[in-house]
Every structure is written in structure tokens, then in C-alpha cells.
Wavefront OBJ file of the C-alpha trace (Angstrom):
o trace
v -21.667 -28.349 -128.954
v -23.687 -29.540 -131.885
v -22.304 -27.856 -134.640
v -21.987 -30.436 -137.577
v -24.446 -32.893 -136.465
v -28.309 -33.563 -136.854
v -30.584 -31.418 -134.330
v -34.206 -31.132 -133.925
v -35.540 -28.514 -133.169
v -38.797 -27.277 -131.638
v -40.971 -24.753 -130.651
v -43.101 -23.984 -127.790
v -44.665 -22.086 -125.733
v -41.523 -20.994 -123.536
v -38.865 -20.975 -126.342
v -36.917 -22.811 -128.709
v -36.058 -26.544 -127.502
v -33.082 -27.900 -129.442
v -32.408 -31.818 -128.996
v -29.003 -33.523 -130.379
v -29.194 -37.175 -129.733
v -29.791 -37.379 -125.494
v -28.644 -33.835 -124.837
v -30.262 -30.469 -125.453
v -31.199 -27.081 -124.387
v -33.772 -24.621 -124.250
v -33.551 -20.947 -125.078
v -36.403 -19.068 -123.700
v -38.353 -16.147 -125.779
v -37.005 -13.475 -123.766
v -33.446 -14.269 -124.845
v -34.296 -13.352 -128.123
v -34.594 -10.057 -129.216
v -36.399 -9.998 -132.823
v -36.782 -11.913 -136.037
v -36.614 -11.914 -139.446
v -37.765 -13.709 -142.424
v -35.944 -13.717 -145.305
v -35.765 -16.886 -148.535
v -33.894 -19.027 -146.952
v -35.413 -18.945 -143.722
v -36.242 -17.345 -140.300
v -33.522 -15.520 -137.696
v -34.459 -15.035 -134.739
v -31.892 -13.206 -132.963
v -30.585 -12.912 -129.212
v -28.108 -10.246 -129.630
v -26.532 -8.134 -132.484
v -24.346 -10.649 -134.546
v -26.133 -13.913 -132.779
v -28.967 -15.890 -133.932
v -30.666 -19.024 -134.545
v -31.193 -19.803 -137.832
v -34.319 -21.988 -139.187
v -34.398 -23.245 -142.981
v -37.456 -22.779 -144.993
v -36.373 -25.906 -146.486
v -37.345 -27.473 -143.359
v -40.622 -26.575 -143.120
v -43.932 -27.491 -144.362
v -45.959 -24.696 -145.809
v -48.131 -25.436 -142.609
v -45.250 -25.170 -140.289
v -44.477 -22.011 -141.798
v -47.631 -20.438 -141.433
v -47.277 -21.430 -137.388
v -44.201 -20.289 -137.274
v -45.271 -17.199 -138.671
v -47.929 -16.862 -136.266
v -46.122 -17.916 -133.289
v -43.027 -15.369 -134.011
v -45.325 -12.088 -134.524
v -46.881 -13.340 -131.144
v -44.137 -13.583 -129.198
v -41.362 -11.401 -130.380
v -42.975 -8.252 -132.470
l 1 2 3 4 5 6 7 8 9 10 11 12 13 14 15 16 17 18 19 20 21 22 23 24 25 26 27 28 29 30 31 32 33 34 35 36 37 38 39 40 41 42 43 44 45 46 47 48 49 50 51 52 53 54 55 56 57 58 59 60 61 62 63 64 65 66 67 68 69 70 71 72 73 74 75 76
């Protein structure tokens, strides 16, 4: 529903929140079945063929870190 527009995204301790103006969603960790990190960013999958895809672009180098702490904690 929010392909093409501005989303933020964020995430917590029970998944990945994404907002899009007043609407949004929530996908929970254990929806998602792995990640990976690659140069242009993080997928974190929730089936073969389907995932949600975060920019490095997008990040701080502090963000990243997190994000790189938060993943291996929650779906390695």
C-alpha cells in the first residue's frame, strides 16, 4: 500500500514498525526468517523471494552498528 511514497521505518523490540503518513503496520521478528547484509543495505527476509529491504544510505554509521547488533540478536 505504500509503494512509491515516503515511509519511516523503525525498529524495536517486537519487530519492524513501518509508518506512511497516519497508517502503518508492524511485522513481528518471528515473521522473518534471516538476514543479510550486503553494500547497499540489510534484507531481512520473511520467506524465500520476500523481504524488507533497508538502505545503508539511510543509516548513520551508529544506526548501523545497532542494527547490526539488534539483527544477530534476534534473527541468527
Amino acid at each position: 500500500p505504500f509503494f512509491g511514497k515516503e515511509i519511516r521505518v523503525s525498529l524495536t523490540a517486537e519487530g519492524v514498525a513501518v509508518r506512511c503518513g497516519n497508517e502503518g503496520y508492524l511485522q513481528a521478528w518471528k515473521n522473518f526468517t534471516g538476514y543479510r547484509k550486503d553494500k547497499p543495505g540489510y534484507l531481512l527476509y520473511m520467506e524465500k523471494g520476500a523481504f524488507f529491504f533497508i538502505p545503508l544510505a539511510a543509516c548513520s554509521l551508529e544506526e548501523e552498528q545497532r542494527l547490526d547488533r539488534l539483527l544477530s540478536s534476534r534473527l541468527s
